[in-house]
C-alpha positions in Angstrom: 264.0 41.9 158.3 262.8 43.5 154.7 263.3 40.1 153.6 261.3 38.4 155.7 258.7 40.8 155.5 259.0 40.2 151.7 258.6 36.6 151.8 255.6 36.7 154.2 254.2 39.2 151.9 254.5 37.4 149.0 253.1 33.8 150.9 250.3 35.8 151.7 249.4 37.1 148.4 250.0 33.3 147.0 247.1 31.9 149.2 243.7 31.7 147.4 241.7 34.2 149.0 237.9 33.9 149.6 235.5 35.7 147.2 233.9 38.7 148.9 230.6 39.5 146.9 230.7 43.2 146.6 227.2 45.2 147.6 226.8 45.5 144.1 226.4 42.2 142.9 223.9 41.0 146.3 222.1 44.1 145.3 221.8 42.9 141.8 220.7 39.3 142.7 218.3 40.4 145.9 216.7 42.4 142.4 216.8 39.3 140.2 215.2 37.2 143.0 212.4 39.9 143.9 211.6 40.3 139.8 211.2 36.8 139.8 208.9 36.3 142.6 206.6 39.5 141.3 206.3 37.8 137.9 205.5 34.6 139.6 202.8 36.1 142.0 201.5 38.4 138.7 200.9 35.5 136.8 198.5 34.0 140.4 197.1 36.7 140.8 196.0 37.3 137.1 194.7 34.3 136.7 197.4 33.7 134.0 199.0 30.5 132.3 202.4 29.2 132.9 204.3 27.8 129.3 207.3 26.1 130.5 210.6 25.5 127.7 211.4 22.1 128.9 214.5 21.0 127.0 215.7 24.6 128.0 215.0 24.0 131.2 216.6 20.5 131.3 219.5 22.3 129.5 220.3 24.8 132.4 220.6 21.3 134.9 223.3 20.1 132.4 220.5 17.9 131.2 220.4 16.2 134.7 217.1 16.2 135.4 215.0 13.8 133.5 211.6 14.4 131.9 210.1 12.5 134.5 211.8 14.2 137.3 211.3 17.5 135.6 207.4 16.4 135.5 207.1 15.2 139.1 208.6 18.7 140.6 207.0 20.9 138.4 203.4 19.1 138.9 204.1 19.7 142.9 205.1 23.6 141.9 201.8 23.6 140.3 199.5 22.7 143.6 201.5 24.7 145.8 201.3 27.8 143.8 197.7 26.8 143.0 197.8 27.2 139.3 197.0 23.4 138.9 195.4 23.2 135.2 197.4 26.4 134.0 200.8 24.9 133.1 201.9 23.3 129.8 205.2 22.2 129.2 206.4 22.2 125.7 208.8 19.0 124.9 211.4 19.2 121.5 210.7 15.8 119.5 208.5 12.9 119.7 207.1 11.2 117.2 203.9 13.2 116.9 203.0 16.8 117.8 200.4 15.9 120.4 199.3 17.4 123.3 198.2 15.7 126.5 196.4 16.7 130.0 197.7 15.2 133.0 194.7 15.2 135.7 196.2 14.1 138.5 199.6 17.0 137.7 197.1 19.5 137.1 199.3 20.2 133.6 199.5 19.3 130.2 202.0 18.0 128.0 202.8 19.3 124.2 205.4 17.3 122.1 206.8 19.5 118.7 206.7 16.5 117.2 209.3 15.8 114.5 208.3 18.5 111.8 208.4 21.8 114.5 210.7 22.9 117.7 209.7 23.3 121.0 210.1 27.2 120.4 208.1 27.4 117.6 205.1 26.1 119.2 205.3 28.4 122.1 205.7 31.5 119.6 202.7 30.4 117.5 200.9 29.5 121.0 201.7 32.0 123.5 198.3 33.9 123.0 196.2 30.8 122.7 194.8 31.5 125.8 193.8 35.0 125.9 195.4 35.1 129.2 198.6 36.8 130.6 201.3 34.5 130.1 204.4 33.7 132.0 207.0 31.7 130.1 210.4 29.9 131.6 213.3 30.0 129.2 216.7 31.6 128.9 216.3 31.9 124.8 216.1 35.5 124.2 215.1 34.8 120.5 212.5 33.0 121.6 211.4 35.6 124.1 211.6 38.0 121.3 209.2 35.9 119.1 206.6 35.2 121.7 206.7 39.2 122.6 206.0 39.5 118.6 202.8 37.2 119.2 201.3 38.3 122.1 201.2 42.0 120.7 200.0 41.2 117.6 196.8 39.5 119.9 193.5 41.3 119.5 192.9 39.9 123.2 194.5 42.5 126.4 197.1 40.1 127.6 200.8 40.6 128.7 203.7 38.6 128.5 206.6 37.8 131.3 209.7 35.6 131.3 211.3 33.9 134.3 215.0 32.2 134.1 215.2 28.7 134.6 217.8 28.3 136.9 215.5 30.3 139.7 212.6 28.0 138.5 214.9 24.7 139.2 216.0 26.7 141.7 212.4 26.7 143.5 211.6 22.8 142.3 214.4 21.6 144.0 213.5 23.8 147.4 210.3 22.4 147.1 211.5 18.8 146.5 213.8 18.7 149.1 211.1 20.0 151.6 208.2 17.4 150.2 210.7 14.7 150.9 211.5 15.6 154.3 208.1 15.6 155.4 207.8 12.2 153.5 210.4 11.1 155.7 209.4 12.6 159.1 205.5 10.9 158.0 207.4 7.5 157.7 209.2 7.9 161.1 212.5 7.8 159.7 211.7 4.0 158.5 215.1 2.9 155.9 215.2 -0.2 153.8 211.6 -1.1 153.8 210.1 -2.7 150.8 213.2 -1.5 148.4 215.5 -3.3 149.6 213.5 -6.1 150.8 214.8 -9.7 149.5 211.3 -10.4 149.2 211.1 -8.7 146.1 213.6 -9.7 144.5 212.2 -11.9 141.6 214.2 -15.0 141.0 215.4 -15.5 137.9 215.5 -18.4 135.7 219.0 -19.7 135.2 217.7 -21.4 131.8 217.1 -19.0 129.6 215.3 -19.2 126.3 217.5 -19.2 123.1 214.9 -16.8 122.1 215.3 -14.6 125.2 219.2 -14.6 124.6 218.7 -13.8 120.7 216.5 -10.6 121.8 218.9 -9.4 124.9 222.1 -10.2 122.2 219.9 -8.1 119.3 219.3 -5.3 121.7 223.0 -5.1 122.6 223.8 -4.5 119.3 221.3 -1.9 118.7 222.6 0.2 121.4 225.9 0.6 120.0 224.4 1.1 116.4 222.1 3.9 118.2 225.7 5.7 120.4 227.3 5.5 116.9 224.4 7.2 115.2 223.9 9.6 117.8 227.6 11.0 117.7 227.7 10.9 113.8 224.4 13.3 113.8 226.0 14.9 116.5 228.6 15.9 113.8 226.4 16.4 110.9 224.8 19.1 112.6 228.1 20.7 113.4 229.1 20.8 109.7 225.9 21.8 108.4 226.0 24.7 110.6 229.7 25.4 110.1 228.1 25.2 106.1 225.7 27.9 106.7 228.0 30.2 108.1 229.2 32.5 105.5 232.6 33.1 106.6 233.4 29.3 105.8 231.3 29.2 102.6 233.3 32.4 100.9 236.8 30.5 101.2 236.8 27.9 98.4 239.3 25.6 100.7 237.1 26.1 103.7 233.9 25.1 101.4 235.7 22.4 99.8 236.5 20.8 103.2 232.9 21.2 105.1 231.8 19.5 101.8 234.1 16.4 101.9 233.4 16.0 105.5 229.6 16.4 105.3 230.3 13.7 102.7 232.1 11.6 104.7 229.5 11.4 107.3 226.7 10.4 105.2 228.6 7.7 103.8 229.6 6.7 107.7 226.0 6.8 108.8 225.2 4.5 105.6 227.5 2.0 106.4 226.4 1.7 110.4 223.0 0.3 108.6 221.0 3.1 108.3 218.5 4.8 110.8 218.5 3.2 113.5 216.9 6.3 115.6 214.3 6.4 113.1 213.5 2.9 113.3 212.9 3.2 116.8 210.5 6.0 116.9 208.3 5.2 114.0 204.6 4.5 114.2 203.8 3.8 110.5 203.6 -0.1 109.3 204.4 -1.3 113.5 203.0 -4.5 114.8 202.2 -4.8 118.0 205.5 -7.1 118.6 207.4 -4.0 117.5 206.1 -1.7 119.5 206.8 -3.5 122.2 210.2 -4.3 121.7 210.4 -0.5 120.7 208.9 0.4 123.9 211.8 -1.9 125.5 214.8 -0.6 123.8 213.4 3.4 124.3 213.0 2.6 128.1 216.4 0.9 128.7 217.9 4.3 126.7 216.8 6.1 129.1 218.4 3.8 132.1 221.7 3.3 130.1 221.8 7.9 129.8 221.5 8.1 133.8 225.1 6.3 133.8 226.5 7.4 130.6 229.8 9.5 131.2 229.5 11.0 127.3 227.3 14.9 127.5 223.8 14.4 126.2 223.3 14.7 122.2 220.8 15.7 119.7 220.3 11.9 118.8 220.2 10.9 122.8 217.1 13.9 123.1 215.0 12.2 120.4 215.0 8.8 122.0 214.1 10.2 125.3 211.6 12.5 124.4 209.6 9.3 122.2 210.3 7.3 125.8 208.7 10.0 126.9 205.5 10.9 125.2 204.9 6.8 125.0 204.8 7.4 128.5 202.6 10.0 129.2 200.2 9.0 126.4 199.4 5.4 128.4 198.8 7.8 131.4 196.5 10.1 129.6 194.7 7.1 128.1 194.6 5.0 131.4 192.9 8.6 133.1 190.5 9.0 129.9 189.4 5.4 130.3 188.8 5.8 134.2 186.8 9.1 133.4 184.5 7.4 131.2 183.8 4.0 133.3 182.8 6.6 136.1 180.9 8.5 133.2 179.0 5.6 132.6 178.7 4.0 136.1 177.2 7.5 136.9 174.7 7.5 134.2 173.5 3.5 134.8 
């Protein structure tokens, strides 16, 4: 019978048990959740401005959510929490360090631009305002800098921080509600005009030599672009590794970083050059260019969505120029509209 009672015992301890959150820790996150929701409600009710860390952001979904995405569920966090015209989200990269207003979000855009990071324009920026400021990011350097800023402000502002996995949290609550009123407005309707075979277009079996030369020159771009991206990828490891003085005080560690970071340049040289660089220029580019530009940037950005390799340095700069293109042709189309009804008004 001790036996038995031994190998029941023993079975029992072998079976995964459930985890049991201890008071402790639901105390702790009940906390976490109420802190956010005060710093949310403090920034309303002070009439404050919302910076959002977007690639930071982006990061905590394992890069899953797209800009666009990202855009769409913040601008609908915007109007619900009425602070529509009080929320900028800062983007690393782009080709320029521009900042655009989105009307019909209620938000702006600001892009580093090649020269700065995301973080340094929210620590230079974070008193711009004069207004209390609430900031999403996880970066506690950056928090640290922006805390620097605001106190050295002759204007009487705080400064609060919210993590971005509650403030994805909350966008995808909100989106997930949104659509299922969409879908109880549409009465449940499936396959309407998507999948219609009405608008499918029909293409042309006979195509152009020069349509194949273009789709057979894109082609090869991409894979000049995925070998590009993953040899910056590795750059940036070494010269990291290189600034790290623990490998720079061993001759044979030195030595090595050295050869490889060698190595790499001569790799990148040999794949044809920039090709990132080439893509996101606006010096010297004809019209022709930029469109083809625009083309290749676009069909990026489809080709990431079913990519199986993690999301790279290389891959973020692509995007992001996809994505300022894009949201400049908005703000021009809006500023454009404006000034027709400016005009209409004053005729």
């Amino acid at each position: 019978m001790k036996v038995v009672g031994l190998f029941v015992s023993l079975l029992a301890a072998s079976r995964p048990r459930k985890k049991v959150k201890t008071g402790k820790q639901i105390r702790r996150e009940g906390d976490a959740l109420t802190l956010h929701s005060k710093r949310l409600d403090w920034a309303i009710r002070t009439d404050g401005v919302v910076l959002i860390d977007l690639e930071n952001v982006r990061g905590k979904s394992n890069f899953e959510l797209t800009h666009r995405e990202l855009l769409k569920r913040t601008a609908l966090w915007a109007k619900t929490q009425n602070l529509e015209d009080r929320v900028s989200m800062i983007v690393d990269h782009g080709t320029l360090h521009e900042a655009y207003y989105l009307p019909d979000g209620g938000l702006s855009m600001v892009f580093a631009g090649p020269r700065m990071k995301a973080d340094d324009v929210l620590a230079r920026d974070a008193a711009f305002f004069e207004r209390n400021t609430l900031v999403v990011t996880a970066d506690n350097e950056l928090m640290s800098r922006i805390r620097n800023t605001v106190q050295k402000s002759e204007a009487d502002i705080a400064v609060q921080f919210i993590q971005p996995i509650k403030f994805i949290t909350d966008l995808e609550n909100l989106n997930n509600r949104f659509e299922r009123q969409q879908r109880k407005l549409e009465g449940e309707k499936e396959g309407n005009d998507g999948d219609s075979l009405t608008n499918v277009v029909d293409q042309d079996p006979d195509e152009t030599i020069e349509e194949e030369a273009l789709e057979a020159k894109k082609n090869e771009i991409f894979e000049q672009i995925d070998d590009e991206v993953k040899i910056r990828a590795s750059m940036y490891q070494t010269e990291t590794q290189m600034r790290e003085k623990k490998n720079m005080n061993t001759p044979k560690k030195r030595r090595k970083l050295e050869r490889r970071a060698r190595q790499l340049c001569e790799r990148l040289a040999l794949k044809g050059g920039q090709s990132i660089d080439h893509l996101t220029t606006l010096n010297g580019v004809t019209a022709y260019d930029r469109k083809f530009q625009d083309e290749v940037l676009s069909q990026w950005e489809e080709l990431r969505r079913c990519a199986t390799r993690r999301e790279m340095t290389g891959d973020r700069i692509l995007l992001a120029e996809n994505f300022r293109r894009q949201i400049e042709k908005i703000s021009n189309e809006s500023g454009n509209e404006d000034k027709k009804n400016e005009d209409e008004s004053h005729s």
